[in-house]
C-alpha positions as protocol buffer text, in pm:
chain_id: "A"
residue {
  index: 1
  type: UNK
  ca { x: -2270 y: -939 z: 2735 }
}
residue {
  index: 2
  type: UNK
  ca { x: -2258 y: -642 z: 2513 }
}
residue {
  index: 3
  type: UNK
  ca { x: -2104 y: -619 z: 2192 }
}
residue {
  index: 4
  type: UNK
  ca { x: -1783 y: -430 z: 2126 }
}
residue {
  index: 5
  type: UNK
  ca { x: -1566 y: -308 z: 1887 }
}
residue {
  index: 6
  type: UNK
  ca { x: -1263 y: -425 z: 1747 }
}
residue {
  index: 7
  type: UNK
  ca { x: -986 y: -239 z: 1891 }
}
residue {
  index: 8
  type: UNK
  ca { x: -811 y: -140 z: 1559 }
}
residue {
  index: 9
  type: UNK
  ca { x: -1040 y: -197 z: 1279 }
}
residue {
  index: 10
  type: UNK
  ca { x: -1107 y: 164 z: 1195 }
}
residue {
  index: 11
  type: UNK
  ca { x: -704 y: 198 z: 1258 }
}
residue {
  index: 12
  type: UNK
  ca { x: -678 y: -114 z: 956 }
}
residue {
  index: 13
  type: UNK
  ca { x: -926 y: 86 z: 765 }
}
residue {
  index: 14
  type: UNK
  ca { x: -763 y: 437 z: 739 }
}
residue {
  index: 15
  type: UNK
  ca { x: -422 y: 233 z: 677 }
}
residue {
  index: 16
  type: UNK
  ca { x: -530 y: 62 z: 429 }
}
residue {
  index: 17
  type: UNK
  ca { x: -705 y: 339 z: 261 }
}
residue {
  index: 18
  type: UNK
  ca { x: -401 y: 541 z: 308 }
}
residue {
  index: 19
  type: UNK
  ca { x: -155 y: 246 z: 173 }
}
residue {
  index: 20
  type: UNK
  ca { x: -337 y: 317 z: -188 }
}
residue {
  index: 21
  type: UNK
  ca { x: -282 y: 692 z: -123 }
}
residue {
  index: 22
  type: UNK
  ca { x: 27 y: 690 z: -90 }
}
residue {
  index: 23
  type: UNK
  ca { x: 133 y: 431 z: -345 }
}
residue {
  index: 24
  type: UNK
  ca { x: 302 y: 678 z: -592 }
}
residue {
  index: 25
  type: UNK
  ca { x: 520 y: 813 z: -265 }
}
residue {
  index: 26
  type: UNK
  ca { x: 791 y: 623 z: -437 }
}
residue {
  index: 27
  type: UNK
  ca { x: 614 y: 278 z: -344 }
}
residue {
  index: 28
  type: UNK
  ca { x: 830 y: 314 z: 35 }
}
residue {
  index: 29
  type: UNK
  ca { x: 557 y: 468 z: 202 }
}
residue {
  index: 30
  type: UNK
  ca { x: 258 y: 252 z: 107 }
}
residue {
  index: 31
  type: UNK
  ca { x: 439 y: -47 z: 160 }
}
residue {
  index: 32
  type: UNK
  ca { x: 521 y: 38 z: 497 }
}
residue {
  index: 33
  type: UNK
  ca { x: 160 y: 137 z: 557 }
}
residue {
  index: 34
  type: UNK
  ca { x: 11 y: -177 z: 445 }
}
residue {
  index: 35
  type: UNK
  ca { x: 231 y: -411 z: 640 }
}
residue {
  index: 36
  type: UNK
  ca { x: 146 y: -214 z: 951 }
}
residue {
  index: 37
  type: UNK
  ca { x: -241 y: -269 z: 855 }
}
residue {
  index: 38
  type: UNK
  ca { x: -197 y: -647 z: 799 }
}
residue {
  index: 39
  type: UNK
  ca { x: -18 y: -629 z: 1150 }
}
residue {
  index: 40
  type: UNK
  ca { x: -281 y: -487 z: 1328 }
}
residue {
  index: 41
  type: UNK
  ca { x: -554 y: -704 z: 1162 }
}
residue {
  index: 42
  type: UNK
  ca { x: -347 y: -1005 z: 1212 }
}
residue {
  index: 43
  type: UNK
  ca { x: -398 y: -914 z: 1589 }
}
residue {
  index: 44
  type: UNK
  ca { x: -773 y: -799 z: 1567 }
}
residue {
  index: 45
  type: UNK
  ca { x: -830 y: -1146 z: 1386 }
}
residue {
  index: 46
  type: UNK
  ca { x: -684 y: -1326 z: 1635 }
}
residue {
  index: 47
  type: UNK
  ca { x: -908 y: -1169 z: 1900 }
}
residue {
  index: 48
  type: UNK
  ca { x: -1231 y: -1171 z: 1711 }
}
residue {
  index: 49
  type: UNK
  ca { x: -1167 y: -1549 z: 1605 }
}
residue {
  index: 50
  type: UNK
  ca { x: -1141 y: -1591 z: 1997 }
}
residue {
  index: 51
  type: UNK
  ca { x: -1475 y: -1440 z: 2044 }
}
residue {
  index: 52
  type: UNK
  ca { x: -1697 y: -1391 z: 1797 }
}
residue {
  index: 53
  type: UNK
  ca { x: -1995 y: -1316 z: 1913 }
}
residue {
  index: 54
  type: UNK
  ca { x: -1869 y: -1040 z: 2104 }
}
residue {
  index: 55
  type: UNK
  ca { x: -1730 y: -790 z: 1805 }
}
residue {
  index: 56
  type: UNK
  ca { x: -1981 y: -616 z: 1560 }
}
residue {
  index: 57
  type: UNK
  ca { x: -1727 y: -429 z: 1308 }
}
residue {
  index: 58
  type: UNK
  ca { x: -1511 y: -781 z: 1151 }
}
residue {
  index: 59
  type: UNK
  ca { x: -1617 y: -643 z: 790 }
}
residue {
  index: 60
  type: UNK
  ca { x: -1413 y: -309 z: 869 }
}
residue {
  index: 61
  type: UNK
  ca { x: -1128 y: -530 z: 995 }
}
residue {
  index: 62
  type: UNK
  ca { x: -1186 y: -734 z: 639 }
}
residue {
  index: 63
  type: UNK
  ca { x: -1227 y: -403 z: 424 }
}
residue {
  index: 64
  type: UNK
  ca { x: -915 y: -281 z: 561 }
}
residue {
  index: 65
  type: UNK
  ca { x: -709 y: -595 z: 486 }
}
residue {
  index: 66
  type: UNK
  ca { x: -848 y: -602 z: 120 }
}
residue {
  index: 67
  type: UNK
  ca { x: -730 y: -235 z: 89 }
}
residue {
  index: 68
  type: UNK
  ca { x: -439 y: -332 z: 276 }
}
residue {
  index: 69
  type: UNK
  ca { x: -311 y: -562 z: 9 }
}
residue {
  index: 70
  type: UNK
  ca { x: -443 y: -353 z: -315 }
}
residue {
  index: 71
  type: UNK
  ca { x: -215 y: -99 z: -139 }
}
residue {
  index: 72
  type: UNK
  ca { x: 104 y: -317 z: -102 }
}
residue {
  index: 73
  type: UNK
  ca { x: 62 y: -451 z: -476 }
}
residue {
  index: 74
  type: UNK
  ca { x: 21 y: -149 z: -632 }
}
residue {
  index: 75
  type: UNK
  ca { x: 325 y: 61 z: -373 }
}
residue {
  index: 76
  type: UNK
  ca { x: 511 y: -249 z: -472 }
}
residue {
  index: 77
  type: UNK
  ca { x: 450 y: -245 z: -884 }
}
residue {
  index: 78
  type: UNK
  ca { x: 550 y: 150 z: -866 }
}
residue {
  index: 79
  type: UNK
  ca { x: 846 y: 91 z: -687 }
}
residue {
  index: 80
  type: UNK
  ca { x: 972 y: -165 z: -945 }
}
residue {
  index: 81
  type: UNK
  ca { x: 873 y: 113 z: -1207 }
}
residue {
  index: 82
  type: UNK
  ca { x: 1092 y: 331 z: -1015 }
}
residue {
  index: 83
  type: UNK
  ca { x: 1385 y: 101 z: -988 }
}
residue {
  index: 84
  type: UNK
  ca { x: 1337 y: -1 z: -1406 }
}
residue {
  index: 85
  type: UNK
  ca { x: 1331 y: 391 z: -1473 }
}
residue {
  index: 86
  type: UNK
  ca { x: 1654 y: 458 z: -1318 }
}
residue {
  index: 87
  type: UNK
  ca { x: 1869 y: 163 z: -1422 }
}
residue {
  index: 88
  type: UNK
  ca { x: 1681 y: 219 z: -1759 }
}
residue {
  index: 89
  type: UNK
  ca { x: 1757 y: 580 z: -1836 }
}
residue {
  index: 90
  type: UNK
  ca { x: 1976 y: 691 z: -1513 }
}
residue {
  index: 91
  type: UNK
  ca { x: 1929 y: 917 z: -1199 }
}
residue {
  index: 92
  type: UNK
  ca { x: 2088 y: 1201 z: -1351 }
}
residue {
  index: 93
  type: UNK
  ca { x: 1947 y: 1210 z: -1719 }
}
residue {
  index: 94
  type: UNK
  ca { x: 1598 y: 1135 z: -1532 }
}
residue {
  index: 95
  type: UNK
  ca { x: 1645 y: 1532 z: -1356 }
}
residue {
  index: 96
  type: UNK
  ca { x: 1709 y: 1664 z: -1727 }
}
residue {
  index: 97
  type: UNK
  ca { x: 1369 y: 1686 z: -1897 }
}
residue {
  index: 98
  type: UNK
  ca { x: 1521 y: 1747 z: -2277 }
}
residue {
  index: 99
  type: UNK
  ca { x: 1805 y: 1481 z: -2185 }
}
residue {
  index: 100
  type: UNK
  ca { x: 1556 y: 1246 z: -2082 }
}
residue {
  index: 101
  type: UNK
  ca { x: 1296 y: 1340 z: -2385 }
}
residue {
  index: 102
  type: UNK
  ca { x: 1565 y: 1248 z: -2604 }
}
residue {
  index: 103
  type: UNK
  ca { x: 1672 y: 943 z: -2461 }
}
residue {
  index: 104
  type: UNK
  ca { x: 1319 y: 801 z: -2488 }
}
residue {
  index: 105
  type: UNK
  ca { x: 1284 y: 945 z: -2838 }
}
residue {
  index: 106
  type: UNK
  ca { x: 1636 y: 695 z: -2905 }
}
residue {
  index: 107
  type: UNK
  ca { x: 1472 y: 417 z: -2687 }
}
residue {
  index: 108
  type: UNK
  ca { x: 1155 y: 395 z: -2819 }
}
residue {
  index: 109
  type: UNK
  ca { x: 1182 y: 549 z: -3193 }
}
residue {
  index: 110
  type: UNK
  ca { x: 939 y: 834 z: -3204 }
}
């Protein structure tokens, strides 16, 4: 029998990629890109695991997941610097540049 593809490796792949992109999106949208990757190689996994010897691209599929995850920490890790920002120095003195200059200047003695 000839050998195929994976179905959505190259999908994992550009996901994954994407998930590190998109990190500094406010950590939302790289999160939401990595879980789909890890969905979709959860299910390519599955099917190659089935078959092996009938799929040629698993080290996309693995590629992806590793970027996947990097992706996910790193969205996650903003979005808690995010969240510390604002209860740190609040939403509206964050929008005032010589507000907020001071406030770290009081914070952080310089």
């Amino acid at each position: 029998m000839e050998n195929q593809k994976l179905p959505n490796a190259t999908a994992v792949l550009i996901l994954g990629i994407f998930s590190i992109i998109t990190c500094c999106c406010y950590g939302v949208l790289g999160i939401i890109l990595g879980a789909v990757a890890l969905f979709l190689a959860s299910q390519d996994t599955k099917l190659y695991l089935a078959n092996p010897e009938l799929y040629t691209n698993y080290n996309n599929l693995k590629t992806g997941k590793i970027l996947a995850y990097i992706g996910i920490a790193l969205s996650v890790l903003y979005l808690i610097f995010i969240v510390w920002l604002i209860l740190s120095f609040g939403l509206d003195n964050l929008q005032d540049p010589e507000l907020l200059q001071e406030m770290i200047e009081d914070k952080f003695g310089r």
